[in-house]
N, CA, C and O atoms as a Tripos MOL2 file, in Angstrom:
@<TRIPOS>MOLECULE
protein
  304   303    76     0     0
PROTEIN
NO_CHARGES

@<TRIPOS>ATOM
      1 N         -96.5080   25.3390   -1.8920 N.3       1 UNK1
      2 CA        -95.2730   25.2180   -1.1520 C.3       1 UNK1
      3 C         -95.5650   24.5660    0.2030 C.2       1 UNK1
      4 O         -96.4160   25.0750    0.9320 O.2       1 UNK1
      5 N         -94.7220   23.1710    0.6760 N.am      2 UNK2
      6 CA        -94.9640   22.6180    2.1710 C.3       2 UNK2
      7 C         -94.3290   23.5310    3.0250 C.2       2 UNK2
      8 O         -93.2710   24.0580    2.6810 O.2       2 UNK2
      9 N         -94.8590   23.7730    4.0960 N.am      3 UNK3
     10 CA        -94.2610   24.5760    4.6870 C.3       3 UNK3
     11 C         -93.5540   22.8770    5.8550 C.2       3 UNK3
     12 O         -93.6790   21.6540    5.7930 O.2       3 UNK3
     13 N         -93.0070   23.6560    6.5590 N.am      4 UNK4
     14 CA        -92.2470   23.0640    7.9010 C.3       4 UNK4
     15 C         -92.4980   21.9970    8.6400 C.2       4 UNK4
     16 O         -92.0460   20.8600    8.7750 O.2       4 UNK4
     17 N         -93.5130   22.7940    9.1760 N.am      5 UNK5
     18 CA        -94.2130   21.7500   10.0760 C.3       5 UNK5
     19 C         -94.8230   20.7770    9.2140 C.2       5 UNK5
     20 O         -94.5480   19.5960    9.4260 O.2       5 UNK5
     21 N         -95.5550   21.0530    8.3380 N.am      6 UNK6
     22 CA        -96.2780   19.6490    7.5860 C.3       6 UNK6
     23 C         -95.0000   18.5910    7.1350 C.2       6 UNK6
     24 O         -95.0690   17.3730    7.3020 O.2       6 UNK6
     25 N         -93.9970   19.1900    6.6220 N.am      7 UNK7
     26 CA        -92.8700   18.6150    6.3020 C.3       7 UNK7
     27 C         -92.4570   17.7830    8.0480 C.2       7 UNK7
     28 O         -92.7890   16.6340    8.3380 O.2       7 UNK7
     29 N         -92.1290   18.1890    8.4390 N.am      8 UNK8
     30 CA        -91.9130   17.4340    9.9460 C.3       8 UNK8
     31 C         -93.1520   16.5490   10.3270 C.2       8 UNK8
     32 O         -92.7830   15.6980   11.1360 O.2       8 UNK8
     33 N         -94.1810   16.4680   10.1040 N.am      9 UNK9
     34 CA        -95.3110   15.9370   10.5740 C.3       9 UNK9
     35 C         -95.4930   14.8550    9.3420 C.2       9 UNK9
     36 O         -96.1400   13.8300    9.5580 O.2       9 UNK9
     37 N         -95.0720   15.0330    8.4080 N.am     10 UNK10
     38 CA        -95.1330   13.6820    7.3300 C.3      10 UNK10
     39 C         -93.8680   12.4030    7.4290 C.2      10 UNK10
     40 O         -93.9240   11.1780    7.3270 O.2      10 UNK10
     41 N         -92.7120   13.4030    7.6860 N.am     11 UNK11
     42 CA        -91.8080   12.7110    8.0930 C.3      11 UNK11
     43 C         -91.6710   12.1130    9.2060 C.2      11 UNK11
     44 O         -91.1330   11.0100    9.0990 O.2      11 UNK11
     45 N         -92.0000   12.4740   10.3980 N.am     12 UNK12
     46 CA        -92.4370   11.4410   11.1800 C.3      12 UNK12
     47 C         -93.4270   10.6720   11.0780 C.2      12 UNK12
     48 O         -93.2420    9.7540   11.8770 O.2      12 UNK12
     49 N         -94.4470   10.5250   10.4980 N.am     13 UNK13
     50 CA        -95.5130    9.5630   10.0950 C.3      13 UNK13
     51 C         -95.0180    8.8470    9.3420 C.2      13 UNK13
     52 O         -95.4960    7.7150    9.2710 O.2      13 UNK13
     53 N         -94.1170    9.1220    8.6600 N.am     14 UNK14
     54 CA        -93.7330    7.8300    7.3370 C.3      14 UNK14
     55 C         -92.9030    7.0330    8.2290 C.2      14 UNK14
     56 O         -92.8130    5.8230    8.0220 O.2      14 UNK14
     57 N         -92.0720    7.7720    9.5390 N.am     15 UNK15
     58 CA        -91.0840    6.9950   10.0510 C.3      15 UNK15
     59 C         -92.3200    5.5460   10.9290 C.2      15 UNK15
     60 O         -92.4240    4.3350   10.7350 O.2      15 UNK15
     61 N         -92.9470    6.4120   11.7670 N.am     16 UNK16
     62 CA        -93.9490    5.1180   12.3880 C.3      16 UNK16
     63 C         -94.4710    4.3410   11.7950 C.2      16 UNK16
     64 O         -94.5570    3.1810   12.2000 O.2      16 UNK16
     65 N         -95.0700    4.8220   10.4480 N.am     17 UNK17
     66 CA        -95.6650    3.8740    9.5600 C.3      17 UNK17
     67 C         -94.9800    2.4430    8.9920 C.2      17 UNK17
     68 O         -95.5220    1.3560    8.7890 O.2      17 UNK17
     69 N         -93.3680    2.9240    8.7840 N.am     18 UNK18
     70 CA        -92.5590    1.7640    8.7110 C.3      18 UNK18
     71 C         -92.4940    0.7700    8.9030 C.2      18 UNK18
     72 O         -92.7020   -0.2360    8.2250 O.2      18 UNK18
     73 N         -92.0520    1.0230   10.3190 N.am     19 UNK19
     74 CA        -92.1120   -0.3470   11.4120 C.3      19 UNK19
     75 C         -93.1520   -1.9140   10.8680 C.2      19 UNK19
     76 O         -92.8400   -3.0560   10.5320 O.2      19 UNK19
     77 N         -94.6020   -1.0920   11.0380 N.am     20 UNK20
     78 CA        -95.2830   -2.1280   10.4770 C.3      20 UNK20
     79 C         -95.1140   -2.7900    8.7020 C.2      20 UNK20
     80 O         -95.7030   -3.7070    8.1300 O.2      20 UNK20
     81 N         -94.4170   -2.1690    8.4050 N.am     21 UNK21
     82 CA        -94.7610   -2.5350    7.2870 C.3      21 UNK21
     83 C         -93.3470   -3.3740    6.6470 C.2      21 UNK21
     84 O         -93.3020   -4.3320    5.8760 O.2      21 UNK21
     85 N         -92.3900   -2.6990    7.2170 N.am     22 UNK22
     86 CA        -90.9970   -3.9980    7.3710 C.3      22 UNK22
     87 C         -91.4320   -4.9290    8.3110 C.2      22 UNK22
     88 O         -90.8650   -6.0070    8.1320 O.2      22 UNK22
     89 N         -92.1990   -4.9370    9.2240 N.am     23 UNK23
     90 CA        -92.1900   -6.5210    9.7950 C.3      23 UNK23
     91 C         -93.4290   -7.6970    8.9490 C.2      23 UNK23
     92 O         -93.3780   -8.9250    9.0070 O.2      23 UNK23
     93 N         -94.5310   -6.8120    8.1600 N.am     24 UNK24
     94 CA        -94.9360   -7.4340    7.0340 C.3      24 UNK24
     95 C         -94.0270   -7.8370    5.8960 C.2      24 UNK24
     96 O         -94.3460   -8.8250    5.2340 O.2      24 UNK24
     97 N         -93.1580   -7.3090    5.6650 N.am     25 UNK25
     98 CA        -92.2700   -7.3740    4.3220 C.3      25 UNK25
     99 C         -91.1940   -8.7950    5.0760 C.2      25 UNK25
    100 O         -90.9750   -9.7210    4.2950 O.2      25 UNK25
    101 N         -90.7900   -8.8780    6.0190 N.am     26 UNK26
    102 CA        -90.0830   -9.5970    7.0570 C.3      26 UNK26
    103 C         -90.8500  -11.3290    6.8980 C.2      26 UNK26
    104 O         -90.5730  -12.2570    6.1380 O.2      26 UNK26
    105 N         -91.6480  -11.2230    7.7370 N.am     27 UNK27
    106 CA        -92.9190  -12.1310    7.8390 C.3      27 UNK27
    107 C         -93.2670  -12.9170    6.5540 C.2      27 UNK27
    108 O         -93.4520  -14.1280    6.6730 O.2      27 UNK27
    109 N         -93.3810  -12.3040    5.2650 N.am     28 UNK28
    110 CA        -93.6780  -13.3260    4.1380 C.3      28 UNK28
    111 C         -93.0060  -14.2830    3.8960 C.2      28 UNK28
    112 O         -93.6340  -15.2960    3.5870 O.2      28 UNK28
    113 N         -91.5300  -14.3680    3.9320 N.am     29 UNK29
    114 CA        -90.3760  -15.5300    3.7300 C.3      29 UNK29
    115 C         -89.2330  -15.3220    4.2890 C.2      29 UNK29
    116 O         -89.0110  -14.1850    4.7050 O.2      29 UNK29
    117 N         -88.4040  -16.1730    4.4140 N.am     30 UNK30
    118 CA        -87.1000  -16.2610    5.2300 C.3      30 UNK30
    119 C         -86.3480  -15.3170    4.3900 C.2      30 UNK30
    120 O         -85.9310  -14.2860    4.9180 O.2      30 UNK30
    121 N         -86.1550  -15.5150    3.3100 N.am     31 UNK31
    122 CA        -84.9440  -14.8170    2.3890 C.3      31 UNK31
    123 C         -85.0060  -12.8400    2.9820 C.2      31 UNK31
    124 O         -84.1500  -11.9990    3.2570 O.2      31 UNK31
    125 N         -86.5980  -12.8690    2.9320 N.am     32 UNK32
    126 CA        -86.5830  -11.0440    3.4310 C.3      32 UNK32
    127 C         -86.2020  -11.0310    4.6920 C.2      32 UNK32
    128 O         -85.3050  -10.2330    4.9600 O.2      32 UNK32
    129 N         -86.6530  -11.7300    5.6080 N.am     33 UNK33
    130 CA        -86.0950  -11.2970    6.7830 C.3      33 UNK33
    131 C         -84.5980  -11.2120    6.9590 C.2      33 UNK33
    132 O         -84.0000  -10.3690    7.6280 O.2      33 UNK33
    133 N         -84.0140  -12.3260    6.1770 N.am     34 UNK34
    134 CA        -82.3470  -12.2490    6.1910 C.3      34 UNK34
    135 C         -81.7730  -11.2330    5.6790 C.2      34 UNK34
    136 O         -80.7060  -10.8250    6.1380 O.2      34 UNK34
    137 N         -82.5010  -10.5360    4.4370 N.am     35 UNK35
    138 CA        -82.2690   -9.5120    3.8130 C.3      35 UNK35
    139 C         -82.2250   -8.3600    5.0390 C.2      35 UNK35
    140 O         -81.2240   -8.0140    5.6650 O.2      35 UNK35
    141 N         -83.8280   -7.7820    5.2250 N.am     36 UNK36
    142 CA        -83.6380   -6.8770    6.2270 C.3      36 UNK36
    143 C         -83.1760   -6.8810    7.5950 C.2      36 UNK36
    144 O         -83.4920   -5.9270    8.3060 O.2      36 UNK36
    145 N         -82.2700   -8.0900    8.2020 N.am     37 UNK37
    146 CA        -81.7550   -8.2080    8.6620 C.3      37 UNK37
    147 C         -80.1930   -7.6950    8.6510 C.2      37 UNK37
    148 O         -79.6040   -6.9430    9.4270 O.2      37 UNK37
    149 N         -79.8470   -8.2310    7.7440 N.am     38 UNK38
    150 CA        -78.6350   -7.8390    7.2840 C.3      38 UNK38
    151 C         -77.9070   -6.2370    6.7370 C.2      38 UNK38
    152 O         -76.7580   -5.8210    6.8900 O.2      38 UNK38
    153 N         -78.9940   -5.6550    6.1230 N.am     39 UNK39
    154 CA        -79.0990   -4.6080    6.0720 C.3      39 UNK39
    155 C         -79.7170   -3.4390    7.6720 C.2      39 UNK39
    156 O         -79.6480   -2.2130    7.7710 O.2      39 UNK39
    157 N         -80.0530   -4.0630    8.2850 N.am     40 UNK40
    158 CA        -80.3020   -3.0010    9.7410 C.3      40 UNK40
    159 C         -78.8220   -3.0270   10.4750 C.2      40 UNK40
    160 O         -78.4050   -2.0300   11.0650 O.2      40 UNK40
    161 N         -77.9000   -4.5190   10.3690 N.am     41 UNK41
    162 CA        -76.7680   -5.1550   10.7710 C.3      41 UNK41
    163 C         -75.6270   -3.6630   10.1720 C.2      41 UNK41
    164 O         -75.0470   -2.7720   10.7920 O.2      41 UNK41
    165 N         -75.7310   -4.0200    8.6800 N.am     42 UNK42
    166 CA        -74.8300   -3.0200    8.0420 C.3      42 UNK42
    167 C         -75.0440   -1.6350    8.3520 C.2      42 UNK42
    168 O         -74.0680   -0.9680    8.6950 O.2      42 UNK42
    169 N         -76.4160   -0.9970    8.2660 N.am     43 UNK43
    170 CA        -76.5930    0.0840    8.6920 C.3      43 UNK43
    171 C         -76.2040    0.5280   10.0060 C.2      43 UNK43
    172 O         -75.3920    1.4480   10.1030 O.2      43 UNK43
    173 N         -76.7820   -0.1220   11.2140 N.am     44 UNK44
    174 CA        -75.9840    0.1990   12.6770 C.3      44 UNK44
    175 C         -74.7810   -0.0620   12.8720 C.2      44 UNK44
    176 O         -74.1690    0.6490   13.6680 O.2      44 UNK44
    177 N         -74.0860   -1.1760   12.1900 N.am     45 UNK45
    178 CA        -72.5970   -0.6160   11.9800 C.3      45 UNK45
    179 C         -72.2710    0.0510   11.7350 C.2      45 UNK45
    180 O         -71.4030    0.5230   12.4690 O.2      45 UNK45
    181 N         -72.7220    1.0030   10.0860 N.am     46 UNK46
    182 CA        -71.8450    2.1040    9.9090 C.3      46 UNK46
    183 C         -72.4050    2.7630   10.3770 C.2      46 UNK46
    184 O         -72.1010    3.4510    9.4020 O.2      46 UNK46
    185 N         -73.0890    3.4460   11.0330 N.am     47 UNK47
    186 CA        -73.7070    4.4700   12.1660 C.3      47 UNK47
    187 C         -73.0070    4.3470   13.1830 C.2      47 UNK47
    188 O         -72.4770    5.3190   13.7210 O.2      47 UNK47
    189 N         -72.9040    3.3050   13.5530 N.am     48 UNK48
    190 CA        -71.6550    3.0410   15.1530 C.3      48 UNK48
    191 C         -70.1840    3.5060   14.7360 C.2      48 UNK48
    192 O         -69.5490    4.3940   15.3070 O.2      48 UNK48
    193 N         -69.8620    2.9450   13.9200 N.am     49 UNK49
    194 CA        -68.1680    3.2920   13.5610 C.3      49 UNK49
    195 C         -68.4280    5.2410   13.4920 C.2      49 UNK49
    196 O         -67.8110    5.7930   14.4030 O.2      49 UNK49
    197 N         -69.0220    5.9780   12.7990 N.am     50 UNK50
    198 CA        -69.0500    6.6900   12.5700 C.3      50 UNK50
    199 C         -69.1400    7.2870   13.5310 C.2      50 UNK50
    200 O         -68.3080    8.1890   13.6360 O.2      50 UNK50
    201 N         -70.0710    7.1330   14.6080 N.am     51 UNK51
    202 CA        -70.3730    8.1170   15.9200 C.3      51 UNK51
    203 C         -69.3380    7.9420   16.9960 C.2      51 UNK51
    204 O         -69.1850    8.6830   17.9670 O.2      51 UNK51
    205 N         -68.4570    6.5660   16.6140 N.am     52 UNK52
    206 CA        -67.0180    6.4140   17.2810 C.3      52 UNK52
    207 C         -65.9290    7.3380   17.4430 C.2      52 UNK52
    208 O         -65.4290    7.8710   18.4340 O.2      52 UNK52
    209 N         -65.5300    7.4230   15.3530 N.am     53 UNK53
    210 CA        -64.8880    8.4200   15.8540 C.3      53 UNK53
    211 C         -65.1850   10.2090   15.7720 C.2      53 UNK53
    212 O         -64.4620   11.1750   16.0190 O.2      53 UNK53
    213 N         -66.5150   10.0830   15.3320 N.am     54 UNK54
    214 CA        -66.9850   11.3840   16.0600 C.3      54 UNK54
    215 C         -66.9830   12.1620   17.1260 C.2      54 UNK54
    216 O         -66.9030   13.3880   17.2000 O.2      54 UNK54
    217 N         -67.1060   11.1120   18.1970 N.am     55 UNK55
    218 CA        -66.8690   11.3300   19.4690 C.3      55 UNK55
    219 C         -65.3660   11.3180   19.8570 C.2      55 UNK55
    220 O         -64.8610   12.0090   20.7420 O.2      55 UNK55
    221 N         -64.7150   10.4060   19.0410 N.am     56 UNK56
    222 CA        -63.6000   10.4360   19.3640 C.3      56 UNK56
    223 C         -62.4300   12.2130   19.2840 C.2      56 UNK56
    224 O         -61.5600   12.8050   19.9230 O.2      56 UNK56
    225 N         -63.3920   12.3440   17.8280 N.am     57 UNK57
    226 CA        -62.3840   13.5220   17.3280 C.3      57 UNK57
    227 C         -62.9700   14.8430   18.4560 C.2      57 UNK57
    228 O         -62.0670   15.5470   18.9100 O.2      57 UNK57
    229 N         -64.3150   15.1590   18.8710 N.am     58 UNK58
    230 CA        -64.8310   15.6440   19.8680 C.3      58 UNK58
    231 C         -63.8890   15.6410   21.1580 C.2      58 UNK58
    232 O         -63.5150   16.6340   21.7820 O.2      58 UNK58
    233 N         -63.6700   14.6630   21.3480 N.am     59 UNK59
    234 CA        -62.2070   14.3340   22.8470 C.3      59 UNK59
    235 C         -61.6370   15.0060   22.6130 C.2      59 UNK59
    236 O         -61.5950   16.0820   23.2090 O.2      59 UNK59
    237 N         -60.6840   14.6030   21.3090 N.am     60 UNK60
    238 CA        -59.5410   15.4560   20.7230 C.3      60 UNK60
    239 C         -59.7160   16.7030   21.0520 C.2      60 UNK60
    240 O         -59.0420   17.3780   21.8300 O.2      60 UNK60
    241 N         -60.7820   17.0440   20.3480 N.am     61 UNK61
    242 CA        -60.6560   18.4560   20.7760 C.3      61 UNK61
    243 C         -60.5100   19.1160   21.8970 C.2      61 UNK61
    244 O         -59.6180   19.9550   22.0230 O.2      61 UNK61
    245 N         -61.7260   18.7020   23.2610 N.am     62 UNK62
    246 CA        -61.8400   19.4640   24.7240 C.3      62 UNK62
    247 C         -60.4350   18.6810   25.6520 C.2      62 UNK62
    248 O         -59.7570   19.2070   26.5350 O.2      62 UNK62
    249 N         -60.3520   17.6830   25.2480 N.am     63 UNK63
    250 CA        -58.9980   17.4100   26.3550 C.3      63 UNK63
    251 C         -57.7370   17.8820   26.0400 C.2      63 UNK63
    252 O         -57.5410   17.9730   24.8280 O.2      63 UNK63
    253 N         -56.9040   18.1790   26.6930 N.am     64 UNK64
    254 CA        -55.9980   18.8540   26.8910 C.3      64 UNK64
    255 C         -54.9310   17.7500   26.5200 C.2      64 UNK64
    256 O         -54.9850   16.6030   26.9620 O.2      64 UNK64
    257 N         -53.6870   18.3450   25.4230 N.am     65 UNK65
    258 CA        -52.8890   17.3270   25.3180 C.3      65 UNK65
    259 C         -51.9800   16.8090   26.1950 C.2      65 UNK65
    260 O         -51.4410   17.2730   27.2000 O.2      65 UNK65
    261 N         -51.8970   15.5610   25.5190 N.am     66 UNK66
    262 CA        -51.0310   14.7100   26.2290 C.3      66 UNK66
    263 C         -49.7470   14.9070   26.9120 C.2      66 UNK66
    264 O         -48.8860   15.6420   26.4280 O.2      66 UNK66
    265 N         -49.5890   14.2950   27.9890 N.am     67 UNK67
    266 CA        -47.8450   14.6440   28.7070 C.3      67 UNK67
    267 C         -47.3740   13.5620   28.5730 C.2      67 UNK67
    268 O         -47.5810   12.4720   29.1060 O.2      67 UNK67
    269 N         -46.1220   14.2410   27.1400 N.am     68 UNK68
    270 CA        -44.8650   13.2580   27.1590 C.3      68 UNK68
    271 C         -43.9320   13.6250   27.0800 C.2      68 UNK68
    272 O         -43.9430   14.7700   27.5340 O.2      68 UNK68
    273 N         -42.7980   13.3000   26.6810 N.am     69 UNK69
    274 CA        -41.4300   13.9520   26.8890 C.3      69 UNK69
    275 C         -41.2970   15.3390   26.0820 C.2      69 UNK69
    276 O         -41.8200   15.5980   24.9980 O.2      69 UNK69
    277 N         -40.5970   16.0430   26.7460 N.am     70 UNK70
    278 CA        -41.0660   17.6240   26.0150 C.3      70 UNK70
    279 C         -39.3690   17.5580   25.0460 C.2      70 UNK70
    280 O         -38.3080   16.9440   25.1600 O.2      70 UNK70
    281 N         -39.8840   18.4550   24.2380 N.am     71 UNK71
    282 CA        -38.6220   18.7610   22.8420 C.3      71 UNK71
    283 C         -37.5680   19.0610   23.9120 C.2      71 UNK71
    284 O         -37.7000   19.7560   24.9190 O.2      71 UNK71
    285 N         -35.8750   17.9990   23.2290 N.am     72 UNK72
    286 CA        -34.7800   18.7980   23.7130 C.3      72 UNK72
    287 C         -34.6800   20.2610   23.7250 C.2      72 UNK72
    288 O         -35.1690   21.0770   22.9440 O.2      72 UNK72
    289 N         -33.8860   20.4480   24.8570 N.am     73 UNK73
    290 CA        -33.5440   22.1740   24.9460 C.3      73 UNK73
    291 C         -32.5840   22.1480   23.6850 C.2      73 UNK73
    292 O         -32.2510   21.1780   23.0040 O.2      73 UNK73
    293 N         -32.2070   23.5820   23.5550 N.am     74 UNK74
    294 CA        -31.7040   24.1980   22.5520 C.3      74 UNK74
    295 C         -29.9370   24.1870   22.9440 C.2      74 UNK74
    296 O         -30.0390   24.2130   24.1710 O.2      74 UNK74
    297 N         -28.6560   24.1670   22.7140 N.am     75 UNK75
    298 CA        -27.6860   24.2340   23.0870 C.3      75 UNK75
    299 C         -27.4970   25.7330   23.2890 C.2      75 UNK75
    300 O         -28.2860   26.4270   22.6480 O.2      75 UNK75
    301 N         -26.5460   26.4180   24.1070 N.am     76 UNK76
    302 CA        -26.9750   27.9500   24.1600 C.3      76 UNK76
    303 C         -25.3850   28.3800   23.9310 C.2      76 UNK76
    304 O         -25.0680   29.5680   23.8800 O.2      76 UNK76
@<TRIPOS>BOND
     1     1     2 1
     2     2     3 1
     3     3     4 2
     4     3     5 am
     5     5     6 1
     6     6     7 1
     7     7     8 2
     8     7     9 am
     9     9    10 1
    10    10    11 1
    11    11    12 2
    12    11    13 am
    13    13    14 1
    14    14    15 1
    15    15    16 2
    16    15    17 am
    17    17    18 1
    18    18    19 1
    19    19    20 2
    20    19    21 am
    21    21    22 1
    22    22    23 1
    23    23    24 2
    24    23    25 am
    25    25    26 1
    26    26    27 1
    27    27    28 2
    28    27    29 am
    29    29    30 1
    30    30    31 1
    31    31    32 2
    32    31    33 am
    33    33    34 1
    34    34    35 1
    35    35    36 2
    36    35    37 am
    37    37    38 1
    38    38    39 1
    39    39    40 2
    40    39    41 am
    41    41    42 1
    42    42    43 1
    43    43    44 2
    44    43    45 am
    45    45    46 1
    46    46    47 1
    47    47    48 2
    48    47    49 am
    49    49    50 1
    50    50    51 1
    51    51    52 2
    52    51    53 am
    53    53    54 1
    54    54    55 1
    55    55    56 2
    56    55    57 am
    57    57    58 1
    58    58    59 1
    59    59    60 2
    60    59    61 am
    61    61    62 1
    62    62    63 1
    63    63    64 2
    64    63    65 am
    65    65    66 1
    66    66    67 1
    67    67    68 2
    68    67    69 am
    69    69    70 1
    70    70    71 1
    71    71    72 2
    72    71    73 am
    73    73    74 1
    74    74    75 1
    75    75    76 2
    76    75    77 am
    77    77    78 1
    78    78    79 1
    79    79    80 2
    80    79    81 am
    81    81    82 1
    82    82    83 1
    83    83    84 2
    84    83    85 am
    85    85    86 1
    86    86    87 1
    87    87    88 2
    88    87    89 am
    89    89    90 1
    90    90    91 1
    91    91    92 2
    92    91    93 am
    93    93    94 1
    94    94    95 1
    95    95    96 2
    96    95    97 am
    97    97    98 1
    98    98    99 1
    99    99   100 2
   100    99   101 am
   101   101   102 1
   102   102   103 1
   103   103   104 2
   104   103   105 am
   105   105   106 1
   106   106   107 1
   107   107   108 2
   108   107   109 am
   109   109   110 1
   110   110   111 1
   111   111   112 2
   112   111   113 am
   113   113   114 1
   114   114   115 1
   115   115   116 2
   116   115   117 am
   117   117   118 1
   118   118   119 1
   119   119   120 2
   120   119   121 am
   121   121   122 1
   122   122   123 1
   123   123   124 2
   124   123   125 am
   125   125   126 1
   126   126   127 1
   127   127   128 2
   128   127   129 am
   129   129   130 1
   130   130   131 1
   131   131   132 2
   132   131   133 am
   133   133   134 1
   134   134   135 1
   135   135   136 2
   136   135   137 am
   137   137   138 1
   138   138   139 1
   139   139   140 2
   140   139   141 am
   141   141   142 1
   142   142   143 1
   143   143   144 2
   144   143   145 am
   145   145   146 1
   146   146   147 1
   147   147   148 2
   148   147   149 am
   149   149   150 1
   150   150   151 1
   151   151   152 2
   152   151   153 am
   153   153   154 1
   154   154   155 1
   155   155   156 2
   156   155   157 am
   157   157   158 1
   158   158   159 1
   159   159   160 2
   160   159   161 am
   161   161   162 1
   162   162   163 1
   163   163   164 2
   164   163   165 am
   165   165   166 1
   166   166   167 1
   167   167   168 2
   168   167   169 am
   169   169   170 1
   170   170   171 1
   171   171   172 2
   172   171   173 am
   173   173   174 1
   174   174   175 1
   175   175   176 2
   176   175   177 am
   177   177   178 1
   178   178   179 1
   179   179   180 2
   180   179   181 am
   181   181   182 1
   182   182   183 1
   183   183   184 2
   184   183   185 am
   185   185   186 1
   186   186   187 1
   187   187   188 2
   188   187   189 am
   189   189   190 1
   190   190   191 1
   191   191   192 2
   192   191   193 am
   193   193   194 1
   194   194   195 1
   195   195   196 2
   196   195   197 am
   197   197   198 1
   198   198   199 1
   199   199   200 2
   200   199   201 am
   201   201   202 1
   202   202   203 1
   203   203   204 2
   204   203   205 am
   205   205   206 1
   206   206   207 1
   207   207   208 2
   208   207   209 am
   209   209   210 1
   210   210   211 1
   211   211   212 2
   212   211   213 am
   213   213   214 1
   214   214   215 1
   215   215   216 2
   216   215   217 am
   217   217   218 1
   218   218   219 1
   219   219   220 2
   220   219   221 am
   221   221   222 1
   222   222   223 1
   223   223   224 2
   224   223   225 am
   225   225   226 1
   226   226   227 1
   227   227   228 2
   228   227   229 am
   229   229   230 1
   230   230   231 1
   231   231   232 2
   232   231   233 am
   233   233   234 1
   234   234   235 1
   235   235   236 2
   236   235   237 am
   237   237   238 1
   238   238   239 1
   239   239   240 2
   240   239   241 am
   241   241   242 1
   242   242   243 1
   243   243   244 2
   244   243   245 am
   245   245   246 1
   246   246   247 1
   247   247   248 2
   248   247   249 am
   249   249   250 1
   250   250   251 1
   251   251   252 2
   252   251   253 am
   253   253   254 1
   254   254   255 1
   255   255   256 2
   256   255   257 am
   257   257   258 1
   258   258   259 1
   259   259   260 2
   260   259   261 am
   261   261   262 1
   262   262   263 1
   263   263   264 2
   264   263   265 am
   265   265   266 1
   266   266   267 1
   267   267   268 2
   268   267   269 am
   269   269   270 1
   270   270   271 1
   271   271   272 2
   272   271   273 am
   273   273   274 1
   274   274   275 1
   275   275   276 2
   276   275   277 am
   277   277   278 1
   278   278   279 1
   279   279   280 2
   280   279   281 am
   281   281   282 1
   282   282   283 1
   283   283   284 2
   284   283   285 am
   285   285   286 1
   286   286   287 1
   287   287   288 2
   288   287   289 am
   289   289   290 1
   290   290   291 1
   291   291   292 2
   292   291   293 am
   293   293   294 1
   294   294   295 1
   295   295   296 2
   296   295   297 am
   297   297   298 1
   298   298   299 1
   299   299   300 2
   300   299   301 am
   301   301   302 1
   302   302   303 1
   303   303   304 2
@<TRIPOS>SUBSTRUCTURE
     1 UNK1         2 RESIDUE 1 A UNK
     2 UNK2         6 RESIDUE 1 A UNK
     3 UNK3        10 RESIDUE 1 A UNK
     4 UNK4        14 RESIDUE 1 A UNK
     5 UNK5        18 RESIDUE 1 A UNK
     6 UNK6        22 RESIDUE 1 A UNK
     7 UNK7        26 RESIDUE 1 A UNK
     8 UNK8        30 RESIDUE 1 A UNK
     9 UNK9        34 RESIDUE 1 A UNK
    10 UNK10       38 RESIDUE 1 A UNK
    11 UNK11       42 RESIDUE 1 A UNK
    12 UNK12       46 RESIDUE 1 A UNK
    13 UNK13       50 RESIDUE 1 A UNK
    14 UNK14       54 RESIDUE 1 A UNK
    15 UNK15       58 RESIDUE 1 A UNK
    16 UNK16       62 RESIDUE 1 A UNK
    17 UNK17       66 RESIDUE 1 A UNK
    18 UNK18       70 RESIDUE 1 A UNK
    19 UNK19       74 RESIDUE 1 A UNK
    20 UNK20       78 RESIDUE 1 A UNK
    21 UNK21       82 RESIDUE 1 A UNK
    22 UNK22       86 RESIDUE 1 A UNK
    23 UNK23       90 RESIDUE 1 A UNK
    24 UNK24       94 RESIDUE 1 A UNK
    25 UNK25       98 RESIDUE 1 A UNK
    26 UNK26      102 RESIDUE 1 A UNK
    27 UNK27      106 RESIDUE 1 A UNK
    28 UNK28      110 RESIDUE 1 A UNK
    29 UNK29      114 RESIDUE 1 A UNK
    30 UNK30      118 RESIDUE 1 A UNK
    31 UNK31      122 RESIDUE 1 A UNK
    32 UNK32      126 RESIDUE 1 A UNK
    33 UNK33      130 RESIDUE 1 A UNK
    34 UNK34      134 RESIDUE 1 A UNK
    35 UNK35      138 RESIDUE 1 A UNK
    36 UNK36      142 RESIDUE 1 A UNK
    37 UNK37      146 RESIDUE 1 A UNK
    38 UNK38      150 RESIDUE 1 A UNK
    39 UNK39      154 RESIDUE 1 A UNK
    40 UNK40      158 RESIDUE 1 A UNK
    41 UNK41      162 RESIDUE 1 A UNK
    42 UNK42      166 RESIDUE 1 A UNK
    43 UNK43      170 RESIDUE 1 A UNK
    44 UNK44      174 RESIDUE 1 A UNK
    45 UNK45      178 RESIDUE 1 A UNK
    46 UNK46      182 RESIDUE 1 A UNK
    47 UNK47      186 RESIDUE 1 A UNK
    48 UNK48      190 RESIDUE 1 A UNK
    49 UNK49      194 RESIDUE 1 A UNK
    50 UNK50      198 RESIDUE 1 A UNK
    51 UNK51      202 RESIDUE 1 A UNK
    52 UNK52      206 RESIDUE 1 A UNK
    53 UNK53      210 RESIDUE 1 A UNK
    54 UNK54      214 RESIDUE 1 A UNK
    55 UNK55      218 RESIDUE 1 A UNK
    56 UNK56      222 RESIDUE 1 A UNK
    57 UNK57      226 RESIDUE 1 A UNK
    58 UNK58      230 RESIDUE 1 A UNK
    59 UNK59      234 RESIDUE 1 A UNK
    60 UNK60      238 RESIDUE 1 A UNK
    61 UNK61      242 RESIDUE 1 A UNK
    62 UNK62      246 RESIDUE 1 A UNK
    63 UNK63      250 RESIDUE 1 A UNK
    64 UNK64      254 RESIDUE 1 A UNK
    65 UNK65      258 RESIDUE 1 A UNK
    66 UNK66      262 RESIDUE 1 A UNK
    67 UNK67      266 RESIDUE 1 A UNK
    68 UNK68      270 RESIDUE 1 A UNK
    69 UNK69      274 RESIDUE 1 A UNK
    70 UNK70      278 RESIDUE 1 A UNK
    71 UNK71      282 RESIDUE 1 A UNK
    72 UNK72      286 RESIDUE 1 A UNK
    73 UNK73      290 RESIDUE 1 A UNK
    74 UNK74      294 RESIDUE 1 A UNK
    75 UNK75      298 RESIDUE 1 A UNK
    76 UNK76      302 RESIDUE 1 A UNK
């Protein structure tokens, strides 16, 4: 059984290890770099849109609503 920490300590090693090895995969021909280009493009987009309105719905929540015209009174 992995425990935790080794689990955390592999997973960050695979993350550093990366780097080099997409800019080898990059480096052999144009077509990969356009590839992994395009795909880091798509990925930080949808990571951006997403943390948009994450944050957005976060607002929603702590700010206090809006002042606009309040409901007619009631006839009495």
């Amino acid at each position: 059984m992995v425990s935790l920490e080794t689990l955390v300590s592999e997973l960050l090693e695979s993350i550093v290890d990366a780097g080099p090895q997409f800019l080898d995969i990059a480096t052999r021909d144009p077509i990969s770099a356009v590839l992994i280009a395009f795909g880091a493009l798509f990925v930080f987009a949808s990571v951006g849109a997403f943390g948009v309105l994450t944050l957005g719905a976060v607002l929603d929540l702590v700010t206090p609503s809006r002042i606009g015209r309040e409901p007619p009174r009631e006839a009495r």
